[in-house]
TITORZA-936265 format. One record per residue (C-alpha): x, y, z. Coordinates in steps of 0.2 Angstrom, whole numbers, plus 2048, in hexadecimal, padded with zeros to 3 digits. Each point is the difference from the previous one (the first is absolute). Layout:
<recs>
XYZ ...
</recs>
This chain:
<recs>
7CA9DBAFA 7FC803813 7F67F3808 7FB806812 7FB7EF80C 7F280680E 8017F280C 7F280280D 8007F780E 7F87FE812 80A80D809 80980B7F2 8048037EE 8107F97FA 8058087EE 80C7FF7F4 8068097EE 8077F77F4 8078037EE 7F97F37F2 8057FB7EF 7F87F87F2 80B7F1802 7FA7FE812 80E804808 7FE80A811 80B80D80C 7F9805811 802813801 7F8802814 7F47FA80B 7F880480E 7F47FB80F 7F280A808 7F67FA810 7F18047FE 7F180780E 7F27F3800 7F480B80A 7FF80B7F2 7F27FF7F2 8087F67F2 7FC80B7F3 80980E80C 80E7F5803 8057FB7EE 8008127FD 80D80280D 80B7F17FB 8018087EF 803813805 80F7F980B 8057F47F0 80080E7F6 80E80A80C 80A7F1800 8108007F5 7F77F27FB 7F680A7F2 80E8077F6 7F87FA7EF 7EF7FF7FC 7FA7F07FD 7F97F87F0 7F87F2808 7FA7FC813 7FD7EE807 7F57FE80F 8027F080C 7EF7FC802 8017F080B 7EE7F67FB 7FE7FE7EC 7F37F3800 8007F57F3 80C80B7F4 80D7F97F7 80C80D800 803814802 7F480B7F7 7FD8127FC 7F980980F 7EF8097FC 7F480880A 7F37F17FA 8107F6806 7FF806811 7F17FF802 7FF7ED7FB 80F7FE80C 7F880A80F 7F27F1800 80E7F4807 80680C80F 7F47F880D 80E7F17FA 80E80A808 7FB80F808 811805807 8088017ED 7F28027F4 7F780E803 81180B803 8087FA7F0 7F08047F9 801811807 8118057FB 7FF7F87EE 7EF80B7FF 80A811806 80E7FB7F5 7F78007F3 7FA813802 811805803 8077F87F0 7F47FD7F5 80C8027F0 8087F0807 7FB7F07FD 7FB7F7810 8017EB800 7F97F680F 80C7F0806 7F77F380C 8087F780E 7F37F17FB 8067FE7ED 80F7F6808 7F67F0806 7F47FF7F1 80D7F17FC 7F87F680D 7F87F27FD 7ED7FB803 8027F680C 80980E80C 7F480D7FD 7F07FB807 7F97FE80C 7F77F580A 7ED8057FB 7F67FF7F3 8058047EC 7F180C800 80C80A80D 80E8017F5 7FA8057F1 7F980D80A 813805804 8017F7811 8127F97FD 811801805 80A80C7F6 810804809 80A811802 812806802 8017FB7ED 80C80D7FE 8097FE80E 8037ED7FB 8048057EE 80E80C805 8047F180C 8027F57F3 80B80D7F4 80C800811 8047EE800 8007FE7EE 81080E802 8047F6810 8027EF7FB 7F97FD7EE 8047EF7FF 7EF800810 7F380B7F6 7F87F17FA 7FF7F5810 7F67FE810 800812806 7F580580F 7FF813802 7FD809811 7FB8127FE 7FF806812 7FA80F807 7F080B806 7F87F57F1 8097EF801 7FF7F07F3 8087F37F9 8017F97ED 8047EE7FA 8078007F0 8047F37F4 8098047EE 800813803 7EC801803 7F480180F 7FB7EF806 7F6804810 80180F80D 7F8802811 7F68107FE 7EE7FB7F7 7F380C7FC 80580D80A 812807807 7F67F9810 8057EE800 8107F4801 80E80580E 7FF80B811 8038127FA 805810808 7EC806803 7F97F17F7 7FA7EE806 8047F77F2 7F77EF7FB 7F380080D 7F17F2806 7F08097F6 7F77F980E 80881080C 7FA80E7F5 7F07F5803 800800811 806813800 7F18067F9 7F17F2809 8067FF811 80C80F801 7F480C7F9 80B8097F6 7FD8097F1 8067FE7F0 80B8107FE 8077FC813 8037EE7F8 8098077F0 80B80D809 8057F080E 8067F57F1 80A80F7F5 80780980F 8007F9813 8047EF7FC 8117F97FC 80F80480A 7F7811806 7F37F4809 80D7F3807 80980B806 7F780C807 80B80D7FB 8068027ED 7FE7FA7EF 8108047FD 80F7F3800 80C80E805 7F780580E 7FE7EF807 8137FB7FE 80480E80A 7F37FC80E 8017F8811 7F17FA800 7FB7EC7FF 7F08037F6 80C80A7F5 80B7F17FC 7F17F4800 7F98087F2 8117FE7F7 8027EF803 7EC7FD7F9 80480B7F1 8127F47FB 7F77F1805 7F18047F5 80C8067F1 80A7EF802 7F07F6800 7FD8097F0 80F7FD7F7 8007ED802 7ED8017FC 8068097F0 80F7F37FC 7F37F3801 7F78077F2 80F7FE7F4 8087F0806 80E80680B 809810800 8108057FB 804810800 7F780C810 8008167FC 7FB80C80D 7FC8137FB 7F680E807 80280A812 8017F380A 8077F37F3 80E80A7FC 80480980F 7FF7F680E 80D7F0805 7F77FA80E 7F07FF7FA 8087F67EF 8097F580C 7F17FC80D 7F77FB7EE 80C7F67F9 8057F8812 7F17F77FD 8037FA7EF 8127F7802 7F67F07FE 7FD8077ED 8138027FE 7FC813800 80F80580C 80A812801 810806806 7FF80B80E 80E80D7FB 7F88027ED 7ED802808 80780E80C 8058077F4 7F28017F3 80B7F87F1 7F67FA7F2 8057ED803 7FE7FD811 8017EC7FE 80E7F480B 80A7F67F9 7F67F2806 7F28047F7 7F57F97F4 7F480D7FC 8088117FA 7F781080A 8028107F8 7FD811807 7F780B7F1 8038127FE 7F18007F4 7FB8117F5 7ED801800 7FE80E7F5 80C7FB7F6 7F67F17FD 7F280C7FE 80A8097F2 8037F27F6 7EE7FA7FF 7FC8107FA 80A8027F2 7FA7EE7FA 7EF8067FE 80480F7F7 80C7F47F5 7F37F37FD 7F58117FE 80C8067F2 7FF7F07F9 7EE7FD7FE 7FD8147F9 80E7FC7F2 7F87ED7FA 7FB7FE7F0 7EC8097FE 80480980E 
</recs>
């Protein structure tokens, strides 16, 4: 069985063919990444993400089933068959995350002319957290609010899980401890985990909130967006476009949201931003440790949390008082354990698979699927 992952991001389409068996066993035939044009309608840009996916050697097989990263699920449980009534249930939570939502949307609904033979499953970035408990998903208003779906839910669930699926290779004997997870990048946040599931994570409702991201602001005084719109007379679509993509490192620095970019400049305000962004990352992993009683073990993954040394070490610098320590040759490196010697903390550099991830998820539901249309009565 070929299981095609479309992983749809903010800036491209990562994509990735696998071979499946019944026992759940999975090979990786190829994958590929697309960046994709965002001033191009989204309708006409899926289409072009697919015809060059399609001229890819990635397409040698026709798929049997397709699963769609969509990153905001709401309060589902787990992956599901994606329908056009399913999209359009979806597309009402894409004011939620308006830089992934409605593209993801917009592929999977292309996808789904171009193979309609297949079966197409949607995974959710959200599912991951929905082992929090109460106490970490509100907020601070009233219940009549979250009931009305004004709550925390989280994202990166994938990301996390195929974080996890590292370490337990890593060092199984950790799976089950005190794990903080950093996944940094365009999007960044971080995980507390406790006996394999998600205790607390810094983003909330929306991929807007917890730590200084590339174009983001992270967790911001509500009072500002307040005093945006009063006394600074600015509109609401000036406000939404400020927050999702002229804030972050693009605003403190002047110059880029982009962490390369800004470890090659000369310019102060350039390395300003990049101390703001490790200070507010290490704030957030000893904010995240607290919530599961210490921490012993410390993962980094995505663009930033697996490719770049210095940014890992300007974080952890500031978390030696944690017993979180690393060995300067090994994090130059990029080796998956990048711990000293002297260390109490294990810190891990994650080469995570998120579409393997998505992959797996899928072929779950269309086991429990097999399952439930071969019970008795059925």
């Amino acid at each position: 069985m070929h299981v095609l992952a479309l992983n749809m991001g903010s800036t491209g389409l990562k994509a990735g063919l696998f071979d499946a068996d019944t026992q759940g066993t999975l090979h990786k035939r190829t994958g590929t990444n697309i960046e994709s044009r965002d001033e191009a309608p989204l309708a006409t840009r899926a289409d072009a993400l697919l015809a060059e996916l399609a001229q890819s050697p990635l397409l040698d097989a026709t798929p049997d089933i397709v699963a769609h990263r969509i990153v905001h699920g709401g309060d589902r449980d787990g992956a599901t068959r994606l329908t056009q009534g399913e999209l359009d249930s979806l597309h009402i939570l894409s004011t939620l995350a308006p830089l992934h939502q409605a593209p993801e949307l917009a592929l999977a609904r292309a996808a789904l002319m171009r193979w309609p033979a297949c079966e197409h499953v949607a995974v959710f970035d959200t599912c991951w957290h929905r082992t929090m408990p109460d106490i970490h998903r509100h907020f601070a208003l009233p219940d009549s609010l979250h009931d009305r779906g004004v709550r925390r839910y989280g994202f990166h669930g994938l990301a996390f899980a195929s974080g996890m699926a590292c370490i337990a290779k890593l060092a199984p004997t950790r799976a089950r401890d005190r794990i903080v997870l950093a996944h940094l990048g365009g999007g960044s946040s971080l995980c507390a985990i406790r006996d394999g599931r998600s205790i607390n994570t810094t983003m909330g409702m929306t991929p807007l909130g917890g730590v200084v991201m590339g174009t983001r602001p992270g967790s911001l005084d509500p009072g500002v967006v307040l005093y945006l719109q009063r006394a600074l007379g600015m509109s609401e679509e000036d406000i939404d476009h400020l927050l999702w993509r002229d804030s972050g490192l693009r605003a403190i620095s002047g110059e880029s949201g982009d962490m390369r970019r800004l470890l090659a400049s000369a310019s102060p305000h350039a390395w300003r931003a990049i101390a703001v962004y490790a200070s507010s990352v290490a704030q957030g992993i000893a904010a995240m440790a607290a919530c599961i009683d210490g921490i012993d073990v410390l993962g980094f993954s995505g663009g930033i949390g697996q490719n770049v040394p210095a940014v890992r070490m300007a974080i952890c610098e500031q978390l030696q008082w944690m017993g979180i320590r690393t060995d300067s040759i090994a994090n130059e490196a990029n080796r998956e354990d990048i711990s000293a010697a002297t260390a109490t903390v294990s810190t891990f550099v994650l080469p995570i698979d998120e579409e393997r991830e998505m992959v797996l998820e899928a072929m779950l539901l269309k086991q429990a699927r097999g399952r439930l249309n071969h019970a008795p009565g059925c």
